[in-house]
N, CA and C of each residue as an Amber inpcrd file, in Angstrom:
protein
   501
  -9.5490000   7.0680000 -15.1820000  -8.1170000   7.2450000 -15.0230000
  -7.4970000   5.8820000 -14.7220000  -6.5750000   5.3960000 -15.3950000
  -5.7850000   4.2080000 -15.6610000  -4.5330000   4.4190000 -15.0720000
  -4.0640000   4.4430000 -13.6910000  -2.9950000   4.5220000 -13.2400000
  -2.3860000   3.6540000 -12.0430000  -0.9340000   3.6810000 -12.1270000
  -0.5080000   2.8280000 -11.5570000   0.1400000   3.6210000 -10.2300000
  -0.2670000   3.5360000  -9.0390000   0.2860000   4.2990000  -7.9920000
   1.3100000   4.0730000  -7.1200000   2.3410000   4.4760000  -7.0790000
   3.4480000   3.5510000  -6.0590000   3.2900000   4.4470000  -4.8540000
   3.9860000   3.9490000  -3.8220000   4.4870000   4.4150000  -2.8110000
   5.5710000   5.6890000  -2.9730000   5.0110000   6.4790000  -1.8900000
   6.4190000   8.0060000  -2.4850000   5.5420000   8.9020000  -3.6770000
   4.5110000   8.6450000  -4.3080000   3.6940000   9.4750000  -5.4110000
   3.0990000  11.2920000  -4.6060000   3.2240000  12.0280000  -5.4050000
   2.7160000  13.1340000  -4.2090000   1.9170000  13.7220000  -4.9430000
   0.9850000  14.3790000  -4.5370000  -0.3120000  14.8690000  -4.7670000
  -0.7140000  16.1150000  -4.1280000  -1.5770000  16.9270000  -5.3660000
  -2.3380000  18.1490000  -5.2880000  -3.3290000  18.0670000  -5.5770000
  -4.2010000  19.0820000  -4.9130000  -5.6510000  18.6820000  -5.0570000
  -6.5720000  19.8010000  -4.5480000  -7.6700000  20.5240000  -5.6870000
  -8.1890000  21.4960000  -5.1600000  -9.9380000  21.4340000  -5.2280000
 -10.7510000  21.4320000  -4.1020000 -12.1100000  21.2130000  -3.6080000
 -12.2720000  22.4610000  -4.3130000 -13.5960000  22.6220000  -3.7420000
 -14.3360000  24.1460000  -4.0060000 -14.9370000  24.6310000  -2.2150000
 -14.5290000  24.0380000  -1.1600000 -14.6110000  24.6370000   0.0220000
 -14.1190000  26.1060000  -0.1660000 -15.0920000  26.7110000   1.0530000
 -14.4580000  27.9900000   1.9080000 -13.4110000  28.1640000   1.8160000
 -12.9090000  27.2260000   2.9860000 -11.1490000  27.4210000   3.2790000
 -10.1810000  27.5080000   1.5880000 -10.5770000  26.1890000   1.1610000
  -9.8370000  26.0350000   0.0780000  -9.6250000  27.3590000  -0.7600000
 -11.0260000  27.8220000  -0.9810000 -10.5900000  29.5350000  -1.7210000
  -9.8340000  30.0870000  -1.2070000  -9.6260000  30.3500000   0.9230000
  -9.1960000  31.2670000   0.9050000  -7.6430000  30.8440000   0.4670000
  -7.3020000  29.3290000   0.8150000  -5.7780000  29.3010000   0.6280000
  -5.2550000  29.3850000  -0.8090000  -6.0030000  29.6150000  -1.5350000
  -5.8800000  29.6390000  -3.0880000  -5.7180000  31.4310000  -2.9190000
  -6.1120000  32.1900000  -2.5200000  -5.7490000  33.3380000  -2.7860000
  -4.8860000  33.6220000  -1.9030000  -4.5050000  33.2020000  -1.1640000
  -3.2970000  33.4090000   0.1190000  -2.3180000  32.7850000  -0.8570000
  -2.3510000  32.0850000  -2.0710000  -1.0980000  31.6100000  -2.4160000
  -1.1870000  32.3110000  -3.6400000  -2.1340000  32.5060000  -4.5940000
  -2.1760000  33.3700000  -5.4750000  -1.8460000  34.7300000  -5.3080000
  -1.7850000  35.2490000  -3.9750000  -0.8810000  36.7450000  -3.4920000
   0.2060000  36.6080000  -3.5720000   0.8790000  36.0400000  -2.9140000
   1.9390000  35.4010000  -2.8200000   2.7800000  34.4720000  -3.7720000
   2.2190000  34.0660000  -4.8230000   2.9820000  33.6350000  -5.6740000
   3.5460000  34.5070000  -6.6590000   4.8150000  33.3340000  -7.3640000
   5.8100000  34.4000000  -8.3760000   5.4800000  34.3120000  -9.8710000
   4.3630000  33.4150000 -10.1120000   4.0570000  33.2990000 -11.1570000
   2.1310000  33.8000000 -11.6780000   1.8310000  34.4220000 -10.5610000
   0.2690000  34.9250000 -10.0990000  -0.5670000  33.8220000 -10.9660000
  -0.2440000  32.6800000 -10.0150000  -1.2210000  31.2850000 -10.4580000
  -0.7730000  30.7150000  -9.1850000  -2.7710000  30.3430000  -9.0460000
  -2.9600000  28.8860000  -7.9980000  -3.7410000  28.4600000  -8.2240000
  -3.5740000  26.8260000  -7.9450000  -4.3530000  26.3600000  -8.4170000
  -4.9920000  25.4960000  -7.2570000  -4.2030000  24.7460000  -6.2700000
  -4.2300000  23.3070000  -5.4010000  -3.8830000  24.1220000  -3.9040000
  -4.7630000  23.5120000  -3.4970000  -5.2500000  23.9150000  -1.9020000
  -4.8610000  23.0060000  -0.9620000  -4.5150000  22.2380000  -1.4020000
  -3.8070000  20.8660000  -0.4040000  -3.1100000  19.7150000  -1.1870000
  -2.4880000  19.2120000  -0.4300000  -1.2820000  17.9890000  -0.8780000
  -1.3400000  16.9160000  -0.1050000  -0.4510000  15.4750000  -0.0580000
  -0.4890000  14.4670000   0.6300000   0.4420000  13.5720000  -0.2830000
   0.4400000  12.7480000   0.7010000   1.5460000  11.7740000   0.3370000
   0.7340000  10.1190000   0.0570000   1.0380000   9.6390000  -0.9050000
   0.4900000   8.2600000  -1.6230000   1.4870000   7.1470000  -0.9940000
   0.7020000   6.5230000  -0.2560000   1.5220000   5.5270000   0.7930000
   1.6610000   4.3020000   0.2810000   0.4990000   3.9450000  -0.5830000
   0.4070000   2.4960000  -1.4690000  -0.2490000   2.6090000  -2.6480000
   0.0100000   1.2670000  -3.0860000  -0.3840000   1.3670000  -4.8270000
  -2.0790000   1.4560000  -4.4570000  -2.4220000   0.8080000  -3.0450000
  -3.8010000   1.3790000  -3.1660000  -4.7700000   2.2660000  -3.2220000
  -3.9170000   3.4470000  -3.1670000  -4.4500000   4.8420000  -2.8130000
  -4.5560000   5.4380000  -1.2800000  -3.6420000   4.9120000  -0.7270000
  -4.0980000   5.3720000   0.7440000  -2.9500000   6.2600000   0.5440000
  -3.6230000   6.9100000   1.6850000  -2.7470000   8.3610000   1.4080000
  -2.4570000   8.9310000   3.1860000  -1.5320000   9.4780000   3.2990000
  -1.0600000   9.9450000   4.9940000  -1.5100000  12.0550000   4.4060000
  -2.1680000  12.4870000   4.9340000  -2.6040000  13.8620000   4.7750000
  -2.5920000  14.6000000   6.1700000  -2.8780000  15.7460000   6.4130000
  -2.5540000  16.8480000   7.3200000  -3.8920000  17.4430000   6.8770000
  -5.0150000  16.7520000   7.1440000  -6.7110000  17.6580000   7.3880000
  -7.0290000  18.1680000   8.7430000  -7.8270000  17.8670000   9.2010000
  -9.0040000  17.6440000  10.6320000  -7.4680000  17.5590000  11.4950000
  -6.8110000  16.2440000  11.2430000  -5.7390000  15.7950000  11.8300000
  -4.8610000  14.9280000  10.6970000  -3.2930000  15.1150000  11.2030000
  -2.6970000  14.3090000  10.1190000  -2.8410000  12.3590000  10.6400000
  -3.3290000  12.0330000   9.1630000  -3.3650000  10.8080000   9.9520000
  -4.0410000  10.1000000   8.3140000  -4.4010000   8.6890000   7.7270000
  -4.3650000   8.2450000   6.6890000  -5.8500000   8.3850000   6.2210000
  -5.4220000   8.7030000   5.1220000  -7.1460000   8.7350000   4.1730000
  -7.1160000   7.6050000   2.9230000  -8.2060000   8.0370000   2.2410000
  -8.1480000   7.0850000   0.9970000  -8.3760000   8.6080000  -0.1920000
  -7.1480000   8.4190000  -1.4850000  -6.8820000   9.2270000  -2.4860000
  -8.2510000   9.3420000  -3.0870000  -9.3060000   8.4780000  -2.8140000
 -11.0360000   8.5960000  -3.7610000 -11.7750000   9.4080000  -2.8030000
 -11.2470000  10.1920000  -1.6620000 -11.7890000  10.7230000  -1.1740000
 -11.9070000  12.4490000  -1.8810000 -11.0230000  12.9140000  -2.6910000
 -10.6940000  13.5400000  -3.6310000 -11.6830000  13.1080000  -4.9920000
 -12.2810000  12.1920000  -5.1360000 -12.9040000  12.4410000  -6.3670000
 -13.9810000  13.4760000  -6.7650000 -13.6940000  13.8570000  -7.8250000
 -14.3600000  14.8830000  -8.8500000 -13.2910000  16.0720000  -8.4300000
 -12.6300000  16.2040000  -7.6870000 -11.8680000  17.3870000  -7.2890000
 -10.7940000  17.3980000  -8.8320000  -9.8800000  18.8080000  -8.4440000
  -9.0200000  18.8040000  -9.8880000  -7.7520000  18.4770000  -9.2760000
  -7.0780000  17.3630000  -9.9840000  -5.6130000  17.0040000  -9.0920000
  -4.4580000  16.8440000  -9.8920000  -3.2990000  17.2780000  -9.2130000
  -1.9560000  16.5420000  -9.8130000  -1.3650000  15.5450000  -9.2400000
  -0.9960000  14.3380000  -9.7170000  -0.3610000  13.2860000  -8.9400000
   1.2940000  13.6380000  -9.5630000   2.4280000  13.4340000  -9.1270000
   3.4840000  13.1680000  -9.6460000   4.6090000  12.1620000  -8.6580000
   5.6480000  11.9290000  -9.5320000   6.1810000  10.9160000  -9.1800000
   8.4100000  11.6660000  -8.9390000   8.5970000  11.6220000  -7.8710000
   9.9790000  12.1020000  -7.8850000  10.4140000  10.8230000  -8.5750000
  11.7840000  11.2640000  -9.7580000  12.4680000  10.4090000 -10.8920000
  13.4190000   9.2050000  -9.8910000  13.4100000  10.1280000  -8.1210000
  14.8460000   8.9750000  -7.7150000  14.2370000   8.1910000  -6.5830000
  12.8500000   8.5370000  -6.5940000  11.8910000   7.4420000  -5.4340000
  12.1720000   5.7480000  -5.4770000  12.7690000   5.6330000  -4.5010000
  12.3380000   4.3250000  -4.2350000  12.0810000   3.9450000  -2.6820000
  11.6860000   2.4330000  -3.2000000  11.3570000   1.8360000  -1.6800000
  11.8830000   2.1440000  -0.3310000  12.8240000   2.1810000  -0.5050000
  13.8650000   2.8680000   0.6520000  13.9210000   4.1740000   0.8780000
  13.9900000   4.5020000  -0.4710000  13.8090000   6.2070000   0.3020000
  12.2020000   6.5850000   0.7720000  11.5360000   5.9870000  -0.1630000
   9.9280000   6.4740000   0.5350000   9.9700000   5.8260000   2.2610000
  10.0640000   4.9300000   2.4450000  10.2500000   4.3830000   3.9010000
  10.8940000   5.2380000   4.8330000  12.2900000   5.6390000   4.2460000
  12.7410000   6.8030000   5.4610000  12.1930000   7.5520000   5.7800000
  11.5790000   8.7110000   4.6790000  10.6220000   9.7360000   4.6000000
   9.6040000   9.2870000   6.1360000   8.5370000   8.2130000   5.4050000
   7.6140000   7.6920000   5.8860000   7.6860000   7.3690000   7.5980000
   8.7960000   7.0970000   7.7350000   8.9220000   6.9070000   8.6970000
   8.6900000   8.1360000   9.8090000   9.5410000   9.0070000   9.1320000
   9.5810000  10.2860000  10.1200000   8.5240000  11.1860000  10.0390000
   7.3780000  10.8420000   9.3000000   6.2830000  11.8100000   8.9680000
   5.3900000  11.0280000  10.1440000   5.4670000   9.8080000  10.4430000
   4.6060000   9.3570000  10.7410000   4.4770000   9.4480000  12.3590000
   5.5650000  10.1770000  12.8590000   5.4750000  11.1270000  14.6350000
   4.1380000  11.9910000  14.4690000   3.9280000  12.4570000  13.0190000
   2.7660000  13.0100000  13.4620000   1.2960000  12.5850000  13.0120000
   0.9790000  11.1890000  13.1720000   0.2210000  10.5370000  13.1040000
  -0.8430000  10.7990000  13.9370000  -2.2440000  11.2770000  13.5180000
  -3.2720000  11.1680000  15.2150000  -2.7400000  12.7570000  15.3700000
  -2.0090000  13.9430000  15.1320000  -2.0690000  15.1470000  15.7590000
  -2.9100000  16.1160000  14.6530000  -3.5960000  16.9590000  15.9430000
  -4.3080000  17.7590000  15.2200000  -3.8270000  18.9730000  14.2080000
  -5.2040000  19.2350000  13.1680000  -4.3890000  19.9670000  12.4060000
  -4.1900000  21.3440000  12.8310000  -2.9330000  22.1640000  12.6600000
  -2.3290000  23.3570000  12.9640000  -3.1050000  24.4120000  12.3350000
  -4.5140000  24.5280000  12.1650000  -4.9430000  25.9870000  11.6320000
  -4.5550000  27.1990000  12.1630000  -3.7930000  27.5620000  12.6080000
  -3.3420000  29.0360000  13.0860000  -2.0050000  28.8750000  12.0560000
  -1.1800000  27.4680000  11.2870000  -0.4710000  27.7980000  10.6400000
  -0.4580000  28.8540000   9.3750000  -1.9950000  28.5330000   9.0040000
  -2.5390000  28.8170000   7.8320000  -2.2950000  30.8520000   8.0070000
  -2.4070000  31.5680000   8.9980000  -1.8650000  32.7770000   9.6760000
  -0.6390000  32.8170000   9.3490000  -0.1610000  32.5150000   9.4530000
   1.3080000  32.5530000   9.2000000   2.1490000  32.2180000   8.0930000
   1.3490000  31.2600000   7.1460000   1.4490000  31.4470000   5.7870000
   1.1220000  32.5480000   4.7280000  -0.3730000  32.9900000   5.1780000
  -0.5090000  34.6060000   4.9690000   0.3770000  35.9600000   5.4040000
   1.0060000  35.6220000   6.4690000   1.7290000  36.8120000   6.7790000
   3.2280000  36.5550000   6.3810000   3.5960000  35.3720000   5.5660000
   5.1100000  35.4980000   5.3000000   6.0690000  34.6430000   5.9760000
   5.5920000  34.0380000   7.2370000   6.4250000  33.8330000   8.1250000
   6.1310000  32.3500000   8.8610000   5.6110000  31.3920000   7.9470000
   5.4640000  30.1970000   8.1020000   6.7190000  29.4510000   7.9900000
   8.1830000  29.5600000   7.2270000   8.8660000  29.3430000   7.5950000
   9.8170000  29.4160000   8.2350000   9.6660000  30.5450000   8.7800000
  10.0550000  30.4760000  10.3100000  10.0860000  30.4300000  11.8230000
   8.5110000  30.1890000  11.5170000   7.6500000  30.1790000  12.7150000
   6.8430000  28.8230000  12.7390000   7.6830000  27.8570000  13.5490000
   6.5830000  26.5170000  13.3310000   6.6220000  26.0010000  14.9030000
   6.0470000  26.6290000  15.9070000   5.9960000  26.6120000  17.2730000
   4.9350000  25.2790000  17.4790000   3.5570000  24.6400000  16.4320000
   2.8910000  23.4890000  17.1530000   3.9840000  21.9510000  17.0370000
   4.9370000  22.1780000  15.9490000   5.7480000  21.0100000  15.9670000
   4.9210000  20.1310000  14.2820000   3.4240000  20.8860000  14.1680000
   3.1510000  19.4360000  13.5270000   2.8670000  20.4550000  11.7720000
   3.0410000  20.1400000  11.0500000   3.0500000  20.5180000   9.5410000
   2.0210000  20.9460000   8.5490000   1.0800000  21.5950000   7.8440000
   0.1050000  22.0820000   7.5980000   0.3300000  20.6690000   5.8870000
  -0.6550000  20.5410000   5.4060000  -0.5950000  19.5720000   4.4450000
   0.8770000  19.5560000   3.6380000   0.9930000  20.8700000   3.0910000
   2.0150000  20.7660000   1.7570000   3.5060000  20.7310000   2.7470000
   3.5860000  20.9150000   3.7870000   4.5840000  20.9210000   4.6610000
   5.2300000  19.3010000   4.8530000   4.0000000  18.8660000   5.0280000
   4.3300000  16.9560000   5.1990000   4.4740000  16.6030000   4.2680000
   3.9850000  16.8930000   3.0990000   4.9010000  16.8530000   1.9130000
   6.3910000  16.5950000   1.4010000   6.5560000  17.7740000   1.3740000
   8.0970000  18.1760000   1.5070000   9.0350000  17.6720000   2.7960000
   8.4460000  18.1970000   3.9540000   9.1400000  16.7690000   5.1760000
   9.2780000  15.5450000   4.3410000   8.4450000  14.5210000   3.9770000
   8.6200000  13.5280000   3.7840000   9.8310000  13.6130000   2.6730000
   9.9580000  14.2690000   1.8010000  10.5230000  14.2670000   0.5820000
  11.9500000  14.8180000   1.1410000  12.3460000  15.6360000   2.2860000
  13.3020000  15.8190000   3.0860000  14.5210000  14.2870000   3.7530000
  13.3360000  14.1610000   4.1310000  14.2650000  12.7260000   4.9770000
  13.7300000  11.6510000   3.9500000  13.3070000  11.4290000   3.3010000
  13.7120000  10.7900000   1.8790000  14.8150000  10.9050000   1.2470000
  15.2690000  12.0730000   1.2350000  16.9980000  12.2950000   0.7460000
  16.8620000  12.5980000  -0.1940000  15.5270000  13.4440000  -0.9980000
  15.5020000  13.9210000  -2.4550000  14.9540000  15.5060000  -2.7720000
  15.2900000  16.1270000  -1.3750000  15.1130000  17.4600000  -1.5940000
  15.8000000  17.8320000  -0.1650000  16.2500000  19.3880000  -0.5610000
  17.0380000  19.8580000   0.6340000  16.3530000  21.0030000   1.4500000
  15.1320000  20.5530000   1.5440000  14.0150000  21.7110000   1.8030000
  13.4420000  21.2970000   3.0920000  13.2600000  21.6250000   4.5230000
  13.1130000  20.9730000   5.4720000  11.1120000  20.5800000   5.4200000
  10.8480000  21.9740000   4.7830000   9.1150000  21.7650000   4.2590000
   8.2410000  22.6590000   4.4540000   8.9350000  23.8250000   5.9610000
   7.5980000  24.3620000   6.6790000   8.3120000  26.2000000   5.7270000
   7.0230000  26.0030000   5.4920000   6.5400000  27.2910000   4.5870000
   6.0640000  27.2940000   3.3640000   6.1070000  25.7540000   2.9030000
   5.6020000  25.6430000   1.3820000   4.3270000  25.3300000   1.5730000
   3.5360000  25.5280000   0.4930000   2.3220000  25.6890000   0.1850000
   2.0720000  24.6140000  -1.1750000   0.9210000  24.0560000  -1.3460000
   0.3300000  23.3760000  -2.5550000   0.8960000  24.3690000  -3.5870000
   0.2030000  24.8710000  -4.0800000   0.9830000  25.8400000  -5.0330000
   2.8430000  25.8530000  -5.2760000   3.2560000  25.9720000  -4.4920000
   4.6700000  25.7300000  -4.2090000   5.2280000  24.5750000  -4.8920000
   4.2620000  23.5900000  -4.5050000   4.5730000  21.9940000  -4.8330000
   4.1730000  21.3400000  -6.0220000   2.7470000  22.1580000  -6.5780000
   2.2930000  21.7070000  -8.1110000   3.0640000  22.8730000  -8.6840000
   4.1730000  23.6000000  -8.2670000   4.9830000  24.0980000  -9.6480000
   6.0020000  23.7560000  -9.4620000   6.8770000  22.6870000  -8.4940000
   7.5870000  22.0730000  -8.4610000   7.6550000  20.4960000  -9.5310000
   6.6790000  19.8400000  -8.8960000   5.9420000  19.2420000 -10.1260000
   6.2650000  19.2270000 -11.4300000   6.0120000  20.2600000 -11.8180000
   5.1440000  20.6110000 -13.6590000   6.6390000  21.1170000 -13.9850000
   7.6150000  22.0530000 -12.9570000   8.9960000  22.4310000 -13.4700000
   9.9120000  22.0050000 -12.9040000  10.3870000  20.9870000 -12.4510000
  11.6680000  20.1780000 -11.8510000  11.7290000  19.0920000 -12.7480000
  12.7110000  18.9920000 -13.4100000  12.9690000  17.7240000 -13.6510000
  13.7320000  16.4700000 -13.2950000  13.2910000  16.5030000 -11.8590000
  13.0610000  15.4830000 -11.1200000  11.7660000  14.7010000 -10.7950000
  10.9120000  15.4660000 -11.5400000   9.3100000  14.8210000 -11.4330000
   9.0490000  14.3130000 -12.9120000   7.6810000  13.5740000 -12.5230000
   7.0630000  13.1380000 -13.5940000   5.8630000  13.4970000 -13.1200000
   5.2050000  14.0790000 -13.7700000   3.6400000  14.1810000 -13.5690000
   3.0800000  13.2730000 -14.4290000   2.3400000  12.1920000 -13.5610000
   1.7170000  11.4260000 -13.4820000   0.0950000  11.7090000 -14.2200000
  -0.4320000  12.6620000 -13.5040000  -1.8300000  12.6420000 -14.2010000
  -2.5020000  14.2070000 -13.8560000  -2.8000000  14.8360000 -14.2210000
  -3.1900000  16.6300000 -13.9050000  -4.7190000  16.5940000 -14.6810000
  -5.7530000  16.2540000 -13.8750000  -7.0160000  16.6250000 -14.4980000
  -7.8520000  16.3060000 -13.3090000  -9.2330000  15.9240000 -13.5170000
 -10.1270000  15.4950000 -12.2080000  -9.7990000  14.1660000 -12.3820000
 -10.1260000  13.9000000 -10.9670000  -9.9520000  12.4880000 -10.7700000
 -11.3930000  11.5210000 -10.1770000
């Protein structure tokens, strides 16, 4: 894969873990188009692949940590430097906090967006936060799901999808 990664790039990405199945069918219930595909998301911080994610704990990985997995990268059409920075900025309070698995409850039962009592964001949530106070979506974040976000992706045309295969 021959790609050029900026800052602000957002990403889907689905393992073959446990968990990962189950959130693939927690979103495949729940979805409006009865397709899932991506079990987690993150945000592409540099052209190097480092990436700010919501695992273990939210806090920075490297995008090759995902290899052989199946992924979508895409690119919002009005990203720039400045707006990824604002975003970035405010995602990054939750740097070092652990991850919210009881959110994952509450995404199953419906009511993840309105119930966000730990303060801190389940992957596809920091997502969309970031893309919030970026100033390029009017979506605050908490209740979306990967799924949510790779069909945002593939049908907004405000994206570019970047690259959709293994990586």
């Amino acid at each position: 894969m021959n790609l050029t990664l900026k800052a602000g790039d957002y990403f889907c990405v689905r393992n073959d873990s446990f968990l990962s199945k189950l959130i693939i069918l927690q979103e495949w219930i729940k979805s409006l188009d009865h397709e899932a595909t991506y079990s987690h998301a993150g945000v592409i911080v540099d052209s190097n692949g480092t990436t700010m994610e919501s695992l273990r704990k939210v806090a920075h990985y490297d995008l090759q940590t995902h290899k052989g997995c199946k992924i979508i990268i895409a690119r919002h059409k009005e990203m720039t430097p400045e707006n990824f920075q604002k975003g970035y900025n405010e995602i990054l309070k939750y740097n070092g906090k652990v991850y919210p698995i009881f959110r994952l409850v509450f995404h199953l039962l419906g009511i993840a967006k309105f119930l966000h009592t730990s303060g801190v964001p389940v992957c596809s949530e920091l997502v969309v936060e970031h893309c919030y106070h970026a100033g390029l979506c009017d979506h605050d974040g908490y209740g979306w799901t990967p799924d949510n976000l790779a069909d945002k992706m593939r049908n907004y045309n405000c994206y570019d999808v970047l690259y959709e295969g293994i990586l």
